[in-house]
N, C-alpha and C positions, 0 to 999 in steps of 0.2 A: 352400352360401352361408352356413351358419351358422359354419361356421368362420372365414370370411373374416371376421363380421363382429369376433372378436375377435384381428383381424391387429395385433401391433407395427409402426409406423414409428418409426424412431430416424435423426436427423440429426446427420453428422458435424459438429465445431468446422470442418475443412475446409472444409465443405460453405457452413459461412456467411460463411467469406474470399473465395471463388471467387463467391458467391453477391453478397457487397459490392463486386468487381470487375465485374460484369458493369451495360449501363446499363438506365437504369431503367425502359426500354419490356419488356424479356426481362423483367426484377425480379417485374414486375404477371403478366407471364403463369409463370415458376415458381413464385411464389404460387399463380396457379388450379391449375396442373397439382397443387401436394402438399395441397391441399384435397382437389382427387378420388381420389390418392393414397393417402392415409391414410382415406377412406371406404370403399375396396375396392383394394387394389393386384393385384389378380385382374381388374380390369374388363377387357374385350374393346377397350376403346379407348385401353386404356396397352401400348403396343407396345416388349416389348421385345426387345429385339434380341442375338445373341449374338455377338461380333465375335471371330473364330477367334487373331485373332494376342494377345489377351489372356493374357499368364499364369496371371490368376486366372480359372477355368472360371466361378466361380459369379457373375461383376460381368455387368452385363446395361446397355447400352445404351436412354435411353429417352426418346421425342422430346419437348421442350418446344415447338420453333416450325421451322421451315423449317431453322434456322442451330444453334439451341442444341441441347445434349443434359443431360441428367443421365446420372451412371453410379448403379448401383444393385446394392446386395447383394442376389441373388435366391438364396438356401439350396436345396439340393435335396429339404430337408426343412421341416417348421417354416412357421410362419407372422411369422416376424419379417422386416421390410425394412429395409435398410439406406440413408439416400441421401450416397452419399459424396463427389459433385462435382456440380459444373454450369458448361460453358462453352461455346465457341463450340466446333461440330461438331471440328475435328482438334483443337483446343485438348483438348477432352474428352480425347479418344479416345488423345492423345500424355501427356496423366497419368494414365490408368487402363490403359496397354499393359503397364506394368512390375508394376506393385499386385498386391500379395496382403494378403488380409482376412481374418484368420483368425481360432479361439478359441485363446490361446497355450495349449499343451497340460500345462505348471506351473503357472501365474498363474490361468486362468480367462478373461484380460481378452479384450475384443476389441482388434486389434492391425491396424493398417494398416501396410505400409513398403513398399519399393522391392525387386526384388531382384536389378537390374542395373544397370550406370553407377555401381556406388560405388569413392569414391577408393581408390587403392594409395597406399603412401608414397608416394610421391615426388607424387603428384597431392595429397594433405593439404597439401602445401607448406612442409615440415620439410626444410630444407635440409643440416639437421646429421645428420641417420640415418647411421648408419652399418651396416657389415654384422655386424658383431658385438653393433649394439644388440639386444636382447629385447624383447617383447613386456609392453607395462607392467602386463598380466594375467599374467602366465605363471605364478604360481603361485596362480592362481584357475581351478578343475577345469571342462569343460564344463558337467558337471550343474547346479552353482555357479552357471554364467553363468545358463543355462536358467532357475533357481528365481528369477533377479535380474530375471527377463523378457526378457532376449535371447532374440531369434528364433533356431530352429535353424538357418537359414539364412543367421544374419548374423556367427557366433559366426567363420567365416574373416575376415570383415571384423574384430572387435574383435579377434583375434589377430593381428591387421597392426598395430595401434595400439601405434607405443611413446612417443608424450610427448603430453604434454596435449594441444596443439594438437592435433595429429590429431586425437584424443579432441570436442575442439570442432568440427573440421571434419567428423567423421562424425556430429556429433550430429543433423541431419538427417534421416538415413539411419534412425535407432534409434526404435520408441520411448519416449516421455517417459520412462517410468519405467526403461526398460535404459537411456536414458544418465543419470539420475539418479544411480543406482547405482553404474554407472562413473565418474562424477564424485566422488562420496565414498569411491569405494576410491583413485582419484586421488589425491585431499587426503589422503590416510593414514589415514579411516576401517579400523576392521579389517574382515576380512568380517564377525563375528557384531553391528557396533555399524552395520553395511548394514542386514543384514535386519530388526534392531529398527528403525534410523530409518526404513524402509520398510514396515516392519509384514506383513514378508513369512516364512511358514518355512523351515525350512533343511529342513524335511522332504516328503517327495513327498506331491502333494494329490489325489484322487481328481477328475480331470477329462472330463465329456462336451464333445466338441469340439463335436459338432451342436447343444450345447441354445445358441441363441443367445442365450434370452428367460433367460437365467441368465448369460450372459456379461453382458446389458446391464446387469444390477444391481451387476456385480465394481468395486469402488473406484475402481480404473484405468481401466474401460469410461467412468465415468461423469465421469470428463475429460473426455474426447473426443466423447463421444455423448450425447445426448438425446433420450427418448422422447417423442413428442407425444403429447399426451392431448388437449388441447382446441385449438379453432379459434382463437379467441380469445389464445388464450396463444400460439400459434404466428405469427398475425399481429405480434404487438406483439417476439415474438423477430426475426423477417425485416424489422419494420422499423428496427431498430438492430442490423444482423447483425454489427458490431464491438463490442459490449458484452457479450461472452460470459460476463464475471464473471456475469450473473444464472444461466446455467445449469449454467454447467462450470466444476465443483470440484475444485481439486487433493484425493487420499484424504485427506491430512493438515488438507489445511480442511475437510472433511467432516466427519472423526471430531469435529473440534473442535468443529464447530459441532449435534453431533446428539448427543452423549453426555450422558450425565446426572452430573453435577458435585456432588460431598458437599462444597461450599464455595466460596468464592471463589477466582477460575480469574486467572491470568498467560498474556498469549499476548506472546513478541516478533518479533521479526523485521526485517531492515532493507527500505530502502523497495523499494516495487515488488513485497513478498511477497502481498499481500493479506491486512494486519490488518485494516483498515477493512471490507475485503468479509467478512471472516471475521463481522466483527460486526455485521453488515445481515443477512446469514445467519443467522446467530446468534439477533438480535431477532426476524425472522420463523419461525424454528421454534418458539423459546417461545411465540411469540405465536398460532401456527396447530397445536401438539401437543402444548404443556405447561400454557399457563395459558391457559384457552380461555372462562373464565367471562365471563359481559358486567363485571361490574364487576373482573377482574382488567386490571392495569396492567403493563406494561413501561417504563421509564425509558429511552431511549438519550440522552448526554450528551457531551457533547465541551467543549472550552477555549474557540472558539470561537465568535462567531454566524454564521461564513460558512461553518465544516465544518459546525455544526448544518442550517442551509438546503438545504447539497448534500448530507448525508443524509437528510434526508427528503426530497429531490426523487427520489431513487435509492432507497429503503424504499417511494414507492409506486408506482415501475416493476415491483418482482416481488410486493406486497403486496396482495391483494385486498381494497377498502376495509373489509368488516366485519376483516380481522385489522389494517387500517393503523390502526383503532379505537382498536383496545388500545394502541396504540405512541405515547408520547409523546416526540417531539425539541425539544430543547432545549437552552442550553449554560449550563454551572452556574450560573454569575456570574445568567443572566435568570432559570433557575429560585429563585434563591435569593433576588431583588427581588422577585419574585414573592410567592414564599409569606408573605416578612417581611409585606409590603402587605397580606396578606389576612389576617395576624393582627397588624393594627393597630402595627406595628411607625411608629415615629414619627422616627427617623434617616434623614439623604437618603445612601446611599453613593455616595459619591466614588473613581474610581479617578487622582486626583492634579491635577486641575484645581483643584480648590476648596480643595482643601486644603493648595495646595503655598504659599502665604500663611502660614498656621499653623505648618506645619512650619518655614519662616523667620523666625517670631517669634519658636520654640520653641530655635531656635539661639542665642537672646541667652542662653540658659544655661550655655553651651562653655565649658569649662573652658579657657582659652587656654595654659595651662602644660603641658598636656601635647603638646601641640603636630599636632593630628591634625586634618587636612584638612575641611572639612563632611560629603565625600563618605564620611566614613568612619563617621559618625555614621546618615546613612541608608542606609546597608550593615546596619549596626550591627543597625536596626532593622526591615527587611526579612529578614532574613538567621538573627536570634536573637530578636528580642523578639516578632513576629508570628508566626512562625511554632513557636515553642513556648508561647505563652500565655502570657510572662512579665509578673506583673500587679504585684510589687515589687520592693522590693528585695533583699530576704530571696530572692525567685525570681531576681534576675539574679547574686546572689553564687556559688547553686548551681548554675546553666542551663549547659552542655555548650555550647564554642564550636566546637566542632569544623569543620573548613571557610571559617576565619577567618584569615588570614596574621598579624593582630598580635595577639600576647597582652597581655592586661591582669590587672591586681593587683587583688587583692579591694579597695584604696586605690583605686585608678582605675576600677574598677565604682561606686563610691560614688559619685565627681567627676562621674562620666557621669550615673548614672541620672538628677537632673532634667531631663535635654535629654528625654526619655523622657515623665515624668512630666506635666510640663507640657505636652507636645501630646495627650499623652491629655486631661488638662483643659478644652483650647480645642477637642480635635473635641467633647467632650460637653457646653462651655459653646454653641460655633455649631452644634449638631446634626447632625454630619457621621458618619460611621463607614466608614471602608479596606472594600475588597475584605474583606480575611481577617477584620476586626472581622463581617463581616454572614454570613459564613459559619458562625466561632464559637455568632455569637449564634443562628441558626436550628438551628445542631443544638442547641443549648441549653433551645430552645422545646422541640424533639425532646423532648429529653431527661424534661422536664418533662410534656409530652402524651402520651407512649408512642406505642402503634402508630396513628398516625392518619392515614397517605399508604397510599394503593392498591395500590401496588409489589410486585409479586411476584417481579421481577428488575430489576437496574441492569445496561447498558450502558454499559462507558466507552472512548471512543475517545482517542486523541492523549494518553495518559495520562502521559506525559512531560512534560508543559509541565502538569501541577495538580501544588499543592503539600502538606503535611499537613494543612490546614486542610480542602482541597476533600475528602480521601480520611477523615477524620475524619467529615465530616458523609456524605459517601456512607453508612460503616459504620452510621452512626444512622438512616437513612434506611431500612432495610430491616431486617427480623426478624434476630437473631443466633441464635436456639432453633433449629439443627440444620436447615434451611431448606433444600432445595437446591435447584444452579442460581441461587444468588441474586445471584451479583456476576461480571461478566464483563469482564475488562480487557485494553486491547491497546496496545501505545507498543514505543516505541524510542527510549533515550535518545543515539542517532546523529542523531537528530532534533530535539533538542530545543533549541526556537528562541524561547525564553523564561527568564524566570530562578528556576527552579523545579527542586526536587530532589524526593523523597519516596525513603522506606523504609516500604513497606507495612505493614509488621509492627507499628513502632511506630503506626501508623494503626487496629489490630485486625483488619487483613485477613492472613489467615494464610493464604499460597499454597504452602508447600510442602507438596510430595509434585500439587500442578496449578497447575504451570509448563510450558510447552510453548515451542518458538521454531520458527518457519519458516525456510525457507531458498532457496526460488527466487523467483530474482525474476519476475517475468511481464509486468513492465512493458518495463522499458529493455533495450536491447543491453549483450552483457555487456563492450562498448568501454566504453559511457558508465558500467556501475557498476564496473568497474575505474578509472575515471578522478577519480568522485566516490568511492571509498572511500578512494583516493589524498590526499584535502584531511584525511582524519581519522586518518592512517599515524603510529603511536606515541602517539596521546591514549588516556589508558585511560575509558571509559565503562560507567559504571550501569548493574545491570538493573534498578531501581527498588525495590530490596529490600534494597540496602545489599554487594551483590555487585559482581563486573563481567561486563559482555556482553561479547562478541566478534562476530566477524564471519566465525569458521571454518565453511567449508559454504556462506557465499554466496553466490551462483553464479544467473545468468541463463540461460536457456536461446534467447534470443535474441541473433543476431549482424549488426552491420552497423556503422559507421565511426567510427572513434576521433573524440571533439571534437576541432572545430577555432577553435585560437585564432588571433583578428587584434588587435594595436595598431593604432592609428593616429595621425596628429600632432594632429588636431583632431577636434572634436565632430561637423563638418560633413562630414570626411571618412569616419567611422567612419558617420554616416546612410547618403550614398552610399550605401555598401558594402553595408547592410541590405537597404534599395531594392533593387539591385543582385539581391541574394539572394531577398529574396520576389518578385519579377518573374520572375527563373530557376523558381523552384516553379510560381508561376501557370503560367508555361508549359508548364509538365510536367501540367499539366492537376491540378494537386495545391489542395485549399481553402488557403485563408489563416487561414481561422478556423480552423484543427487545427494553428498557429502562437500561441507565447505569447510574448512580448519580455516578459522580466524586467529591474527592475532592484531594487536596496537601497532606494529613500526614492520616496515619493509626489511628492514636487518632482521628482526627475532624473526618473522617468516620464509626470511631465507636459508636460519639456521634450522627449521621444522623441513622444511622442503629436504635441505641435504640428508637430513637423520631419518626423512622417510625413505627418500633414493635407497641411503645406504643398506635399510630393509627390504628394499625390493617390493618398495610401495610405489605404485605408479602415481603421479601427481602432473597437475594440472593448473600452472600458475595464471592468474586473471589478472590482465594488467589495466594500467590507468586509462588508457586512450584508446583501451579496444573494446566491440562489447564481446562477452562470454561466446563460446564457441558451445554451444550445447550439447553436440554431437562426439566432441573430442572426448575421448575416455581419461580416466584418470581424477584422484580424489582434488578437490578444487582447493586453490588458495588464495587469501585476502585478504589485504589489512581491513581494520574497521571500517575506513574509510571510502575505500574500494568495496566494499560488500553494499553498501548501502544501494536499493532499488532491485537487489535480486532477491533470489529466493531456493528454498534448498528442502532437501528432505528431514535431513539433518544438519547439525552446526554443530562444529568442536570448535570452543573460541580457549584458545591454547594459551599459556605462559601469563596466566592473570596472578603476575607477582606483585609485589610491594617495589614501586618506583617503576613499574610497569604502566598499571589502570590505575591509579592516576599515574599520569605519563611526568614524571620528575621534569622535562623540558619545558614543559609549561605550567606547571604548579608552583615553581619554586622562586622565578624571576622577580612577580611583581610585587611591589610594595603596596598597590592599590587593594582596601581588602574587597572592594565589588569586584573588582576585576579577577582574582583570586578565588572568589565565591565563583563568578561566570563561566571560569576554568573549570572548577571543578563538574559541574553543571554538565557542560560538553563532553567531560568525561564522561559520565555516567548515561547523558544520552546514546554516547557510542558505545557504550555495553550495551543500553535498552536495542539501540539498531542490529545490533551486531545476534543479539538474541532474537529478537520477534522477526532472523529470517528464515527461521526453519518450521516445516508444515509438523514434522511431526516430534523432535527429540533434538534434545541441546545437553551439551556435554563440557561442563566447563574445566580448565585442567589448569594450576601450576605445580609451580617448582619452588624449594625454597618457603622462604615467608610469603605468603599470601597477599595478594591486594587488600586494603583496608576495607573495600569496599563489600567483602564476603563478611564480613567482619559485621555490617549492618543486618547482611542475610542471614546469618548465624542466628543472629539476636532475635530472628520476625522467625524463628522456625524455617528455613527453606531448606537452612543444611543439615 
């Protein structure tokens, strides 16, 4: 008995789809059963059962109620339990007849997969094969395959594979990490630039197949499986068994988020890889194994006040409240009103209401002979003067315009500066101070006070959309004396839905040599991020350090139906149509509220919200400064901008007309043509956001003339 009492139970990611499929009367009762489960899985009243036409000897049959079963890993050795399914009696019984559960005998990991019914060519659905095609591995050796985590049993199947498709259509079949692998030797990774991105050797690893309570700790294991430890924490998993980010971590988000850092750290990745989860991870391990002190602090910050809210409503789903303690969220802009306030700081900041009076005053300085637009004057100073600190003229004759489409003469720097000058005047005559003015000034205080905030580490999320000012007072904000662990940053400037650039370097955050980028996505089908990476095909983009990203490597591991776009001639007809659509789901027995209808502007979404009303569509608006209410029923709504950092079942991103995506208010003002080009840019990242938030189907709708932008997708096939 004493053995028994220090028995593992570990639940597959599986275990908790089948488990979210099943209705919620079974739900309550496989809950009792894995309470008493994991108290003794030896007890005399857990019946299992051996069922002969099983492949795998060691899976074991095990009753929850009259109808349901679980299947279960019962080891012939060892004291670790496996629970790998749960469904209705044949349902069970017809996904665990094929299953083998093994410890891969290279890797370590534990490994689930199939090992009959898999595709041949011609079933992958590659109509081009031919007989003289090859094997898109063929000169990748078994052992090879083996050390990549291919099962030895499946290595005939990936020898059948000669074009990606396939490759896609078997990914199923594999897993995660054998087709990982074979996905980046696909895209022309070499073998040896596999094994490093996979952190796997090329040399043979001393492995016990039986020890399982060592397989469960292996990187890959710990995707897929989760050990229970406590009641509590298991509860609160089974009640949200689709929110698997809390417990199951790709190895690569792992390492990232539990290493110990000699600096300030870059993570990128495009959307759907889990930066954001990397860095909720991230803040609760510092916070629970590295700065554990009562008066140590953690900072996590983002751009936003609506990513700041749905992070901390998701920090303390996995955070136990003494470590949520330590953890302060917030989004810069509040923290930085904050602090000014409490060191008697006597300016109201303004982000353009109150001051946009001033700045039109400040206009009657314009030099009119040179003949340059308004719009090019608050470019001007957006763009050069706030964001590099230029405080005369002596500094705007030397300041770097780099990023600016019209050059000017040391002559027409001079003619300029008073438009400059003078609004600086009247914000410090009416006591106003910009965003980046109030940022300046607090690190400045900084500067002046030394070390006097709590911080032991900075969290920064959506780090794409903060500009030098924000990433300057970060670096002030924490210790620079050899510190580590102390700065933690995650973006993607594919994302970036604001008009903000940085180079960290010139900021004082020195990330080379910890730079890292992700590369699966885990959210959307790799339909819909094929189709959203399609909006950004030939824009070159940022890695926030004065380089460029790319988007080689990324690749979703999830598959299901290309977007589907509709025109329509009218507003009233394109409703319909929606209606139409969410009444087909309702009937499939699918929520409403795991539906987001996007559109560009607060107004068109308020005109979708009344026409749904009027149909006796229930809806559910998501506003700026709150996070999402999950529980509220009703189909969700969002501007693009507003959507960014969630996530949905589905997406209708609604009214994608002409003067719409691209949004005419910002396309049309400036005479600068970079700035003009940047515009547009932003555009099309808030379609790419606004698309790769949905897991499974996206549905794009206008009225009227079309956005120009379908106009590209037209051309690429998508429509």
């Amino acid at each position: 008995m004493a053995a028994m009492s220090r028995a593992k139970v570990a639940i597959a990611s599986d275990f908790l789809n089948a488990f979210a499929g099943i209705p919620k009367k079974q739900q309550g009762k496989v809950l009792k059963f894995i309470t008493k489960f994991k108290a003794d899985p030896m007890a005399p009243s857990i019946n299992y059962e051996k069922i002969i036409k099983f492949k795998d000897p060691s899976l074991r049959s095990v009753r929850i109620d009259q109808s349901y079963r679980g299947i279960v890993k019962k080891p012939d050795t060892g004291n670790v339990f496996v629970l790998l399914w749960v469904d209705h009696h044949d349902k069970a019984y017809k996904w665990a007849e094929n299953k083998i559960c093994n410890i891969h005998p290279e890797t370590g990991s534990l490994q689930v997969f199939d090992v009959e019914g898999m595709p041949t060519i011609q079933e992958a659905g590659d109509e081009s094969s031919k007989e003289d095609d090859i094997s898109l591995f063929a000169d990748i050796r078994d052992r090879q395959l083996l050390r990549l985590g291919v099962p030895e049993a499946l290595v005939p199947l990936v020898r059948s594979i000669e074009t990606e498709k396939q490759l896609d259509n078997a990914a199923e079949h594999l897993p995660q990490e054998a087709y990982e692998a074979l996905f980046y030797l696909a895209a022309g990774y070499s073998l040896e630039e596999v094994f490093l991105e996979m952190e796997k050797s090329e040399e043979p690893q001393e492995i016990d197949v039986s020890d399982y309570e060592a397989a469960l700790i292996n990187p890959d294991s710990k995707r897929r499986f989760f050990v229970v430890e406590d009641d509590l924490e298991l509860a609160e998993i089974l009640n949200a068994p689709l929110e698997k980010w809390r417990v199951f971590l790709h190895p690569s988000q792992r390492k990232l988020i539990e290493r110990e850092w000699n600096g300030p750290v870059r993570v990128l990745g495009g959307a759907g890889t889990g930066k954001t989860v990397v860095a909720i991870h991230r803040a609760r391990y510092l916070a629970q194994h590295i700065f554990t002190k009562d008066n140590d602090r953690i900072l996590f910050t983002t751009f936003t006040k609506n990513l700041a809210a749905d992070i901390r409503e998701n920090l303390a789903k996995i955070c136990p409240n003494k470590v949520m303690r330590r953890i302060e969220v917030v989004n810069l802009d509040r923290w930085v009103s904050n602090f000014l306030r409490r060191n008697g700081y006597s300016y109201e900041i303004d982000y353009g209401r109150r001051t946009a009076s001033l700045w039109k005053k400040a206009l009657d300085m314009m030099p009119s002979e040179l003949g340059f637009d308004e719009t090019f004057y608050r470019e001007e100073w957006e763009r050069i003067i706030q964001p590099q600190e230029v405080a005369s003229l002596n500094d705007y004759f030397k300041v770097s315009r780099i990023g600016r489409g019209l050059r000017l003469s040391r002559k027409m720097r001079k003619e300029i500066w008073p438009i400059f000058e003078e609004y600086r005047v009247l914000l410090n005559e009416n006591g106003f101070r910009e965003g980046d003015d109030a940022m300046r000034d607090a690190r400045q205080l900084l500067e002046g006070k030394g070390a006097i905030l709590p911080y032991r580490a900075i969290i920064v999320d959506e780090a794409q959309d903060m500009g030098p000012q924000a990433f300057r007072l970060i670096r002030q904000m924490i210790s620079k004396d050899g510190v580590k662990n102390d700065i933690f940053i995650v973006g993607d400037a594919h994302q970036r839905i604001y008009r903000h650039k940085v180079v960290l370097s010139h900021c004082g955050l020195n990330v080379r040599g910890r730079s890292r980028k992700l590369r699966i996505n885990y959210r959307t089908t790799d339909e819909t991020r094929s189709w959203a990476v399609s909006l950004l095909k030939g824009i070159k983009v940022d890695d926030l350090d004065g380089g460029l990203d790319d988007q080689k490597g990324y690749k979703s591991l999830l598959h299901g139906v290309v977007p589907v776009v509709r025109n329509f001639k009218s507003f009233r007809e394109e409703v319909d149509f929606i209606v139409e659509y969410l009444l087909k789901i309702k009937d499939e027995e699918e929520a409403i509220k795991e539906i987001c209808l996007v559109a560009r502007t607060n107004k068109l979404l308020k005109q979708y919200e009344s026409a749904l009303n009027d149909k006796d569509m229930d809806t559910y608006f998501i506003r700026r400064s709150e996070a999402e209410d999950r529980m509220a029923p009703g189909l969700r709504l969002a501007t693009m901008h507003r959507v960014k950092g969630l996530e949905f079942d589905r997406v209708i991103i609604a009214g994608l007309n002409d003067g719409i995506v691209p949004y005419e208010g910002v396309m049309s003002d400036s005479s600068d043509p970079i700035v003009k080009r940047e515009s547009e840019v932003h555009e099309r990242a808030l379609l790419y956001v606004s698309a790769t938030r949905a897991k499974k189907e996206v549905l794009v709708t206008s009225f009227g003339k079309p956005s120009r932008f379908l106009d590209k997708l037209l051309n690429e096939g998508y429509l």
